[in-house]
N, C-alpha and C positions, 0 to 999 in steps of 0.2 A: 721368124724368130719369135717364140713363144710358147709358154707353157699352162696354163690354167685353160677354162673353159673357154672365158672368152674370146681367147683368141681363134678357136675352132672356127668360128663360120666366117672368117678372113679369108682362113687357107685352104676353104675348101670352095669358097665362092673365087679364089683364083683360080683355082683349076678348074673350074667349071668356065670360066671364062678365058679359057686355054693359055692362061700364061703359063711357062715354062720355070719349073719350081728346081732350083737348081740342087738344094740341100734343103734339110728342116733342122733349127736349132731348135732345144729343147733343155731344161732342167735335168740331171739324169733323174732316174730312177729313186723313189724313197720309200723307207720301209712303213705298210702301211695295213689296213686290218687288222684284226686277231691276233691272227697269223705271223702280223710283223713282213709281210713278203716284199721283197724290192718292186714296185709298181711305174710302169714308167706316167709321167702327167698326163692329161689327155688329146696334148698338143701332140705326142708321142705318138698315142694312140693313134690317132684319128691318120697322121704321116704314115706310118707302118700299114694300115688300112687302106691308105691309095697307092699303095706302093712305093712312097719315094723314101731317099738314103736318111738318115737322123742321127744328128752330132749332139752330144752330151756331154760335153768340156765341163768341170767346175768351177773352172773361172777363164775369164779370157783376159785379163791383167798378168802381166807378164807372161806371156805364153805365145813366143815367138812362132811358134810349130804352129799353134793353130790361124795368127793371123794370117801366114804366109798362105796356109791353105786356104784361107777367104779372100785374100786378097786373087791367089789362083785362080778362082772360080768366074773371074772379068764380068762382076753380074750389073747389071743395069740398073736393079736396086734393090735392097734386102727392105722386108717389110716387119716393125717389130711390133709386138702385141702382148702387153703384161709377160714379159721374156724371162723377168726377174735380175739379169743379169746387166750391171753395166758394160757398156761397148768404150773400150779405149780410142782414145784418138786416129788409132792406125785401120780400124772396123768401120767405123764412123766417116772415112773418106777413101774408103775402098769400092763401094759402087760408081758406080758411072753418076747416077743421081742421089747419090749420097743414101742416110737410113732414113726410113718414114716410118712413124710413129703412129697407130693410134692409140690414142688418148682419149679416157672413158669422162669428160668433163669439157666445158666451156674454155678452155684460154684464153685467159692465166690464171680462172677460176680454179681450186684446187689441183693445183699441181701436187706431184708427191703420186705415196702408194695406195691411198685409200679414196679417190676420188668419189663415188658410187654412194660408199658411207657416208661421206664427209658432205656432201649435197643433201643427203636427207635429213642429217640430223643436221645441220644450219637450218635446216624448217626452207629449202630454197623450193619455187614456185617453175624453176627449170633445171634442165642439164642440157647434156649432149654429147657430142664426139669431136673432136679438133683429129685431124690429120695435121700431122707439125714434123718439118723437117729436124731432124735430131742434130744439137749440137752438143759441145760437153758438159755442158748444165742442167739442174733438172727442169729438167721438160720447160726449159727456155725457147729454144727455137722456133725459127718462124714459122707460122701461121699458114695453112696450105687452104685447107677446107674444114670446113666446121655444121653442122646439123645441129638443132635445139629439140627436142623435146621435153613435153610437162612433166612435172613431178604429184603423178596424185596424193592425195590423204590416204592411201592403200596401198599404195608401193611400198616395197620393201628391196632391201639390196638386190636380192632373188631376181625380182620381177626387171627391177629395172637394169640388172647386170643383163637379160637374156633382150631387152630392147636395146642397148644399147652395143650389143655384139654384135648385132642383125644392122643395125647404123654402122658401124663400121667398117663392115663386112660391105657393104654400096658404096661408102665413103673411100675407102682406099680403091675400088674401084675406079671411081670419077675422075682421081685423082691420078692414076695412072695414064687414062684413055686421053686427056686433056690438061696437063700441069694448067694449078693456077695460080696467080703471082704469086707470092710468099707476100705476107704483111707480117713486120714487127710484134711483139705481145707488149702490152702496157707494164712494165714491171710496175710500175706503184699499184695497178690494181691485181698483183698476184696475192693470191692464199693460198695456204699451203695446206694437203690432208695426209699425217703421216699413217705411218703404218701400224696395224695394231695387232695385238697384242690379245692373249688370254685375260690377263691379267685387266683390260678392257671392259670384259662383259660385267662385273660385277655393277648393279645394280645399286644407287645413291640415291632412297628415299628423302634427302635433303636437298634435292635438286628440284624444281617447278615438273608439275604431271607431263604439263606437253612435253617437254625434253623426254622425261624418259619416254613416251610414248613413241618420239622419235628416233629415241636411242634402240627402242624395242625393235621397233623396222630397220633400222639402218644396219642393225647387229644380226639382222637372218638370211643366211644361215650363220654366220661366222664373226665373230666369234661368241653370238648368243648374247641373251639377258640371264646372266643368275644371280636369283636371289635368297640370303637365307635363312631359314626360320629356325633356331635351336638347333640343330643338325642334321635338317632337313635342305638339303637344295633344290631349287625351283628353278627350271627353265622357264621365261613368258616366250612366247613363242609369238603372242598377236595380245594388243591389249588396247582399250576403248577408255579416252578421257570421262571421266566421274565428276559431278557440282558435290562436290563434299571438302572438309576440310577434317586435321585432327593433327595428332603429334607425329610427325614426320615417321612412317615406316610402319604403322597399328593399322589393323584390320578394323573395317568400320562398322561392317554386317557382316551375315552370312551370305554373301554374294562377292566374297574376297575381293570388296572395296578398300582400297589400300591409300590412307591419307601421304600426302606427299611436301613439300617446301610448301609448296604453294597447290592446291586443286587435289585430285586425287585422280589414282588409276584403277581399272578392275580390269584382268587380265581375261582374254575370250579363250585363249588356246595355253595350256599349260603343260608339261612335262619333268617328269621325275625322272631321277638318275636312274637309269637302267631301265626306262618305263621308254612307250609309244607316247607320244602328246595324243593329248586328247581337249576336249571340251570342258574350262572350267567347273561348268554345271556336272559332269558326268565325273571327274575328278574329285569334288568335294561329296559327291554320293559314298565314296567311297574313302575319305580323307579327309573330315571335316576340320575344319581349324576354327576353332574361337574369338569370335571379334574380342578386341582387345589386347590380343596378342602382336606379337611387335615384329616384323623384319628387321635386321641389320646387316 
C-alpha cells in the first residue's frame, strides 16, 4: 500500500525477494501535465509494470465492500509506504501480522506527513527509517526496526528522500525474514512534521539566513523556495550562507547577496517562472537586479 516514489523500491525489492504480493493499493489516478490527463502515482506504475492486480478506492472509511475484500485476501501482512490513505480499524487487523509501516524518520522523531522536510529544516544532524507496527494513531505504534543515517549540509529532501527509500526497501525486508520485538515509542519525545502546503514555499527574509538555507533544501523539490521582487518570482533552488548583514530582504551586491533577520543568503541555483534553473551567475548575465533593491 502506497503511492509516491518512495515507496517504489519496497515493492519492488519484495518481489525480488519472492514474496508473494497479493494486490497493490494505490492513490487513484490524478489529473496531471499540460494536458490535464488522469496519470496513475508511481506506485501504480511500477505494479502495472510487474504485472500485479492495483486497487484505487478513494477512501477506505466506510467502505464496507472494499474491507470485506481485504479482509478476503487472508494475507500475512500488508506493507504501507506514504499510501496517503488512512486504514480504518477493520484494515489494520485484517493481516495475520497486522499493517507495517515504513516511516521516513526516527521514532517518535517527526511523526506526521512531512518527515524528510521536517529533519532538515530543524537543522537535525540525523534521520532514518523506523518500520512501526501500525495502530490507530499517527504513527504511534510500536517500534519494529529502525536505521540512522546522517544528514549532510548538502542534502536536500531529493537526495535524502531516494536514501531513505533504499533503507526502507532492506528494512521491511529484515523485518519480515526475522520479527523483531516491538518496543513502545516515548510519546513525551514525539514531534510532529505536518504536511505542507504551497502556500509553504514562500520565502520570509525576516527569518535568520541559516533557516532559510535550510528551508531552501528542505523545500526541493516540493514545494520550492519563492521569492519576490516587484512582480518578478524567484525560485532558489540551492543557496550558500553569506557574513553580511542589512534590512531584511535587500540585495547587497551584484552577487544577489540578500540580507536576512539575522546573516545573509546568496542563492547558487536560481529559476524563473516558466524558465530551466540555471546558475545565478549565468542568470544575472541576463537579468540584472540592482543592489538595494528589496525582496518581500
Amino acid at each position: 500500500m502506497g503511492s509516491p516514489d518512495f515507496s517504489v523500491p519496497a515493492l519492488r525489492a519484495l518481489i525480488t525477494a519472492g514474496h508473494e504480493i497479493a494486490v497493490v493499493y494505490a492513490q487513484p489516478p490524478k489529473p496531471a501535465g499540460r494536458g490535464q490527463r488522469e496519470t496513475p502515482c508511481p506506485v501504480h506504475q511500477a505494479a502495472l509494470a510487474l504485472g500485479l492486480p492495483v486497487r484505487t478506492p478513494k477512501r477506505l472509511k466506510n467502505n464496507p465492500e472494499e474491507a470485506a475484500f481485504f479482509s478476503n485476501l487472508a494475507l500475512d501482512a500488508a506493507i504501507v509506504a506514504a499510501y496517503g490513505l488512512i486504514l480504518p480499524p477493520e484494515f489494520l487487523a485484517a493481516p495475520a501480522r497486522g499493517c507495517l509501516n515504513i516511516h521516513a524518520s526516527l521514532l517518535p522523531r517527526w511523526r506526521g506527513a512531512a518527515p524528510i522536510q521536517a529533519a532538515i529544516l530543524a537543522g537535525d544532524t540525523q534521520t532514518g527509517v523506523t518500520i512501526m507496527q501500525m495502530d490507530a494513531g499517527l504513527d504511534t505504534g510500536d517500534m519494529l526496526l529502525k536505521e540512522a543515517t546522517p544528514i549532510s549540509p548538502q542534502d536536500t529532501a531529493a537526495t535524502l528522500h531516494d536514501r531513505l527509500a533504499e533503507i526502507g526497501a532492506q528494512l521491511i525486508l529484515q523485518t519480515l525474514q526475522t520479527p523483531p520485538a516491538p518496543q513502545k515509542q516515548a510519546a513525551n519525545l514525539a514531534t510532529y512534521a505536518p504536511k505542507l502546503t504551497r502556500e509553504d514555499a514562500r520565502l520570509n527574509f525576516t527569518k535568520p539566513a541559516v533557516e532559510l538555507e535550510r528551508q531552501i533544501r528542505a523545500y526541493h523539490p516540493w514545494p520550492g523556495s519563492l521569492a519576490l521582487l516587484g512582480d518578478v518570482v524567484l525560485k532558489f533552488i540551492a543557496a550558500e550562507l553569506a557574513n553580511a548583514e542589512g534590512i531584511p530582504g535587500t540585495i547587497l551586491d551584484n552577487r544577489l547577496t540578500i540580507a536576512c533577520g539575522s546573516g545573509a543568503i546568496r542563492p547558487t541555483i536560481i529559476q524563473r517562472a516558466g524558465r530551466a534553473p540555471m546558475p545565478t551567475t549565468a542568470f544575472l548575465n541576463g537579468f540584472p537586479l540592482p543592489a538595494n533593491a528589496r525582496f518581500y
